[in-house]
N, C-alpha and C positions, 0 to 999 in steps of 0.2 A: 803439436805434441798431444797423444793420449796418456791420460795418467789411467793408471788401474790404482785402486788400495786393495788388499786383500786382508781379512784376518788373520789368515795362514797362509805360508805360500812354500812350497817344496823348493828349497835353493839348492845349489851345488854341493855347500855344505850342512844339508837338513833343515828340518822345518825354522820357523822362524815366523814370528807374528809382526801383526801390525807395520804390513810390507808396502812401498810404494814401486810400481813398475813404468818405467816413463818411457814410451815409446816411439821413436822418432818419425818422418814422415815418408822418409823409405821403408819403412817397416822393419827397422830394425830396434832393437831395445837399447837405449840409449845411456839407461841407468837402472838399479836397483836399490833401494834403503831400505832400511828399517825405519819408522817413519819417530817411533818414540827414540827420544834418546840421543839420537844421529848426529851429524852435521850432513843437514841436508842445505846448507848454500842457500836456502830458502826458497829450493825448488818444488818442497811439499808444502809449500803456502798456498801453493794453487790450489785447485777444488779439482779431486779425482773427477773423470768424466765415468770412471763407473766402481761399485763399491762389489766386490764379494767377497764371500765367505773362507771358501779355499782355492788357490791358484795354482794349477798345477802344471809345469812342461806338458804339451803335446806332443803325441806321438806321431810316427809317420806309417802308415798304413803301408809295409813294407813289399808287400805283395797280391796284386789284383788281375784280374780278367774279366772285364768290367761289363763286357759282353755277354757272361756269362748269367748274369741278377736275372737274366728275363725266359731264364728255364726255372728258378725256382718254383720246386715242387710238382714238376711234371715228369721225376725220374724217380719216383720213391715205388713204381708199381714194378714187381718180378719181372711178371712176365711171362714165356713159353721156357726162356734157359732158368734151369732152378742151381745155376752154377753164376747167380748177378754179382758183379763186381766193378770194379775201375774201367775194366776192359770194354764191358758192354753198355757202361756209361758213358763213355768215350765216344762208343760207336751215336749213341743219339745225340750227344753234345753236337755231332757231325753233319746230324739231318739238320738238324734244329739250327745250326749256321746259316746252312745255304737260302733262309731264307730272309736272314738280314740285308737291309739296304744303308748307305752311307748315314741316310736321315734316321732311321733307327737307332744305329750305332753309336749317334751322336747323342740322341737323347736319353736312350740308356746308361750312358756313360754319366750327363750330368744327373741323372737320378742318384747312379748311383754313390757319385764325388759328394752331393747333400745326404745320403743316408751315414757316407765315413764322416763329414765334416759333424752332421748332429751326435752323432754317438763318439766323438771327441778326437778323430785326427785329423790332425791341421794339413798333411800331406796322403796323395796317392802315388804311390808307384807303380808304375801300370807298366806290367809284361805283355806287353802289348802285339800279338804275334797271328790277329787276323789281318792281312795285308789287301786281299784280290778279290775281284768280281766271283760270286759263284762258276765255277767252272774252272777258275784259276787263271782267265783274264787280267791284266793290270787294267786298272783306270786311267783314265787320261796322265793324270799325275801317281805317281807309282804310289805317295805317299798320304793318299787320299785317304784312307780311314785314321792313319794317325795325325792328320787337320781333324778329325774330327772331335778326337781325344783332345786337341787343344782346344777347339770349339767348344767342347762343352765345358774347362778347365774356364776358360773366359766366364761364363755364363754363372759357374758356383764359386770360383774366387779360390777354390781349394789350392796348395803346393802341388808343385808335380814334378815329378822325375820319370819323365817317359821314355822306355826301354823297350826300341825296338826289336825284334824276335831274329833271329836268325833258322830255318828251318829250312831245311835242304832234304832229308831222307826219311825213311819212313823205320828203318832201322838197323842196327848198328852193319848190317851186312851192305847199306847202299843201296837198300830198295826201293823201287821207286815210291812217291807219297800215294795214297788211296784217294780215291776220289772225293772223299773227306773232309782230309789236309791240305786239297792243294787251293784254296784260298791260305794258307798258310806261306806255302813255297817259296825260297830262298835259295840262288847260288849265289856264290862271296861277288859278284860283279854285280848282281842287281839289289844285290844285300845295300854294299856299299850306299847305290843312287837313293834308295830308298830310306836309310839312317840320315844322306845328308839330305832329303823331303823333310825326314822328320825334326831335322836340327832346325831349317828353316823355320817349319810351322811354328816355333816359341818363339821367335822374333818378334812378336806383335802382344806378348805376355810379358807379366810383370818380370821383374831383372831375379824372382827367387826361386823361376822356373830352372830346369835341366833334361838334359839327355846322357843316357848310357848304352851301354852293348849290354845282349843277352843273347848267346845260342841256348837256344831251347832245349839241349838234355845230349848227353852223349852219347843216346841211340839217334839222333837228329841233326848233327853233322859228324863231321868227317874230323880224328885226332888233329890233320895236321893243317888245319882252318883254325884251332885255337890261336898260335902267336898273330894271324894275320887279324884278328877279331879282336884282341888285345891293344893292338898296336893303333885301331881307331880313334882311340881316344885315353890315350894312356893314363890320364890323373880321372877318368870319371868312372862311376860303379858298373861294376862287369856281374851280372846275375846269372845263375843257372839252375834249372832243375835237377838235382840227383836223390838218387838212390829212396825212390818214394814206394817202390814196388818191389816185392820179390819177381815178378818174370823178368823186371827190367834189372834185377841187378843178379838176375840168372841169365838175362843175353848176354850184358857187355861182359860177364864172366870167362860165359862162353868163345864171345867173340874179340877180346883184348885180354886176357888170361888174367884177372886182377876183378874183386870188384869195383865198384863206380868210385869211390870215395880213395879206395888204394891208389886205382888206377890213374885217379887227377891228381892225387898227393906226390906221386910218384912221377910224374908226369908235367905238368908244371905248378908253375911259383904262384902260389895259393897266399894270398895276403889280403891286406886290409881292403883292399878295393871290392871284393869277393863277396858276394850273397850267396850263398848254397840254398835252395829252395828243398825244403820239407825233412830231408837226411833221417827219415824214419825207421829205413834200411840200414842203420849201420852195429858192427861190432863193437865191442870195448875199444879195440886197438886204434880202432875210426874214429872213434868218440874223441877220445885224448888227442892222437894224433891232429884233429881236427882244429880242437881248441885251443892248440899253441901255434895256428898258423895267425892268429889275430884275424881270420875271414868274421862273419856273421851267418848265422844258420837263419834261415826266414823262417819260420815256422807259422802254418796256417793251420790249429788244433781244429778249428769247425769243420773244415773243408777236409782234413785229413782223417778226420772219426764218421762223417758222410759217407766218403769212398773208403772206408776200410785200412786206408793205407799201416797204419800203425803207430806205433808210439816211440819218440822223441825222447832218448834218454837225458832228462832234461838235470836233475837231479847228476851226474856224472859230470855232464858237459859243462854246467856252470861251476861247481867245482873247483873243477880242472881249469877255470875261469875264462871259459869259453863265452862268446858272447853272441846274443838271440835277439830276431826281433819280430813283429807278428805282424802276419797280413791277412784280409780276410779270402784271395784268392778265386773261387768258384762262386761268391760273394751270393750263395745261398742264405745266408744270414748276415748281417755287417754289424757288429757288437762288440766294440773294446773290450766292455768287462766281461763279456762270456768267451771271448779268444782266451783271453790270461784264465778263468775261473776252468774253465775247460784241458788246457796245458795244466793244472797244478792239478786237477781232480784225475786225470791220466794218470801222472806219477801215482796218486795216492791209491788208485784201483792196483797199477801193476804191480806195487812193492807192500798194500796191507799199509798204511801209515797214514800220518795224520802232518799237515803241515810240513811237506814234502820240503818243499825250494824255502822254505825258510832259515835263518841264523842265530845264532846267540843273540845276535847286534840288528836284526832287521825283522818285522814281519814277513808274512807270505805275498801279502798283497802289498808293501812297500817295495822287498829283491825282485819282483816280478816288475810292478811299474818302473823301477829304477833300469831293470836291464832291457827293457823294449824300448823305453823311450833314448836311451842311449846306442841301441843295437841299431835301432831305428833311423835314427841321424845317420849314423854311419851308412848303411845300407844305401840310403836315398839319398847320400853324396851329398848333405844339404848342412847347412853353418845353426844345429836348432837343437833341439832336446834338454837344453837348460834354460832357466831364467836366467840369464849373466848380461852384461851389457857385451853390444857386438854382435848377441845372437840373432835369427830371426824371431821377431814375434811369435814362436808357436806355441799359443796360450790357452787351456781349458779353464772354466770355473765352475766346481761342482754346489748344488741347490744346498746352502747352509737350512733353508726352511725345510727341508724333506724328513718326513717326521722320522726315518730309519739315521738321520746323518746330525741328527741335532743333540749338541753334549756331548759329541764326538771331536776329536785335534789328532793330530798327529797320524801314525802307521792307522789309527784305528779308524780315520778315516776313509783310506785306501782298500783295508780289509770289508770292509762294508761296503764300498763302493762292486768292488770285485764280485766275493761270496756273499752278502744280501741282497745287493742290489741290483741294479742294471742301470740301462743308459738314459735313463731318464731324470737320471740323479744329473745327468751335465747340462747344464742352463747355459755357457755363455761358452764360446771358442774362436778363435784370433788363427787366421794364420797370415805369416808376415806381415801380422798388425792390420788384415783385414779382417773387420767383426762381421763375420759370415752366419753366424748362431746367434740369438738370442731368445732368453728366456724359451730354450729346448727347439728353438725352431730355426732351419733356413731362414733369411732374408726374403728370400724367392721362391720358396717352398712352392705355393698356388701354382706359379708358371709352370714348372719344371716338373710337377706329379701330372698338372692337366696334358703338357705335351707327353711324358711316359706311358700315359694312361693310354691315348689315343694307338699309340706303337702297340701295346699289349694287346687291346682289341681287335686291331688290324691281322696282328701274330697270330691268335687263337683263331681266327679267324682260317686263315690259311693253314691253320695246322688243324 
């Protein structure tokens, strides 16, 4: 049994001091008290094995491209088109693939699963949608880059919900992929062998691992592949990209008469299982209509204000009590509190205002942690996002000594963590009850930058 004590600890039903969290040896939480006052059965007799300040749900890092960490900052130059965007970002994300190998991939990935675990998610969900040899060869085993996702999941101890890609076209007309894409490439028959590669690959991972379906966007298969794609795994999380681009929600316009968001509302049965990725593209009508289907909107504010894509009516959608959760995505940056400080300072630029997503009843930095790390669970299909017993372990504890956080309880903590501070404020992080952080670090921090290191040299090297 691990005991936690916290001075504060964010519960189900709000803060609450002087908390005992006893965690069992599957890594689930066993129990929760208050430790003054209680009847604690004389389970807080024991001596916590660690004491902190504030205890707070972990979040699940709802949306990643893990392969993506090792372009950071090689795309910020124009260039020759003085017309740079998504588009022509895309096109070098493309060069810049072909020159990944398995062993790359892999240690990029655990780079980057220790950069989400130190800056406070206990889980990645990895859209995971590079499948094939450059050239668009299978590997021996079809399912061999997402071993590798589990490989390095092994290696940081992080949660995972790994969702293999479905990618079949290049767009919404059925044309063929670019030269590109087709390390990407998917029809529904080697989709299949390759989901169940990658169901196999988390056999040998702890029991708080998962797998889900994700087609990659609705310019990127075919309508009538959604029920066959659905029906893979009917109770696990179904993720998609839409509506992150005006061309792209000027194609599928053009080419399925409806926009993206109309056109899957209208089209099929949008519910809880449902991640929409980025929805920065939508109307009023989309907004609402959205948030009463109980789906989760994924939203990646770093990755979405990078590429231009636009702003997330966020302020509407919650509201209307739509529900959000945040991923770092193109994982240019990985930072909890500047994903949320970034979504709330969005709203405050586009409407003039001040403490946008806020309530009567909650600060800004309280409805915001409250609604990712809930949106979050959901998302990632995973039993986490509360301190409650039952749950998994996925537990952060932010630096009570940090001179911005000290004399602070409650929302005010939160708010500071968010808008003052950053992720250095998070010293300790659990997930399913394994202490993967301490005092701000990886476990295995040494190994895993020296191996990443080497890959970057090698990379710049070739490029």
């Amino acid at each position: 049994m691990t005991l936690i004590h916290a001075d504060q600890a964010l519960l189900s039903d709000g803060w609450a001091n002087d908390v005992i969290v006893g965690i069992a040896s599957d890594g689930r939480i066993e129990y929760v008290e208050r430790a003054a006052g209680s009847d604690t059965n004389g389970r807080t007799d024991q001596v916590p094995n660690h004491k902190v300040a504030t205890l707070l749900p972990a979040p699940a890092n709802a949306h990643s491209h893990t392969f993506q960490r090792a372009m950071a900052g090689l795309t910020e130059r124009r260039g020759p088109d003085p017309r740079d965007s998504f588009w022509t970002w895309r096109r070098l994300m493309y060069r810049f693939l072909d020159r990944l190998s398995p062993d790359d991939i892999e240690a990029i990935a655990a780079y980057v699963q220790m950069e989400m675990l130190e800056s406070g998610y206990a889980t990645n969900v990895e859209f995971h949608y590079l499948h094939h040899q450059p050239g668009g060869a299978h590997y021996d085993s079809i399912a061999e880059l997402s071993e590798r996702i589990a490989a390095a999941t092994a290696i940081t101890g992080i949660g995972l919900t790994l969702l293999p890609v479905h990618y079949q076209y290049g767009g919404c007309d059925k044309r063929d992929l670019t030269e590109g894409q087709c390390r990407f490439g998917t029809d529904l028959d080697n989709y299949h062998k390759l989901w169940s590669g990658a169901e196999q690959a988390l056999h040998n991972l702890p029991d708080d691992v998962q797998s889900g379906v994700a087609p990659h966007s609705l310019r990127a298969v075919a309508a009538d592949s959604l029920p066959a794609l659905l029906s893979i795994a009917p109770q696990a999380p179904f993720h998609m990209h839409i509506a992150e681009q005006i061309a792209e929600v000027e194609e599928v316009q053009r080419s399925w008469g409806a926009r993206p968001v109309e056109w899957l509302l209208g089209n099929a049965q949008v519910d809880e299982r449902w991640c929409l990725i980025h929805c920065t593209q939508m109307q009023s009508h989309e907004t609402q209509a959205l948030a009463k289907t109980g789906a989760v909107a994924g939203l990646c504010p770093i990755t979405e204000s990078s590429l231009g894509d636009g702003i997330f009516d966020g302020v509407a959608f919650l509201d209307a009590d739509g529900r959000i959760a945040i991923g770092s995505d193109s994982n240019i940056r990985i930072s909890l509190s500047e994903e949320l400080r970034t979504l709330d300072y969005s709203q405050r630029l586009r409407d003039h205002s001040r403490a946008a997503l806020a309530t009567a009843e909650q600060s800004t930095g309280r409805r915001l942690y409250e609604c990712t790390v809930a949106g979050g669970a959901q998302a990632a299909g995973r039993q986490c996002g509360k301190i409650a017993a039952g749950q998994w372990a996925d537990l952060l504890a932010l630096d009570g000594d940090h001179p911005d956080l000290q004399g602070h309880s409650g929302d005010t903590v939160l708010d500071t963590f968010i808008f003052a501070g950053d992720d250095r404020m998070v010293c300790e992080v659990w997930s399913a009850g394994r202490h993967q952080v301490t005092a701000g670090e990886h476990i295995h921090r040494q190994s895993i930058v020296e191996r990443y290191r080497a890959v970057m040299k090698n990379l710049r090297e070739l490029l």
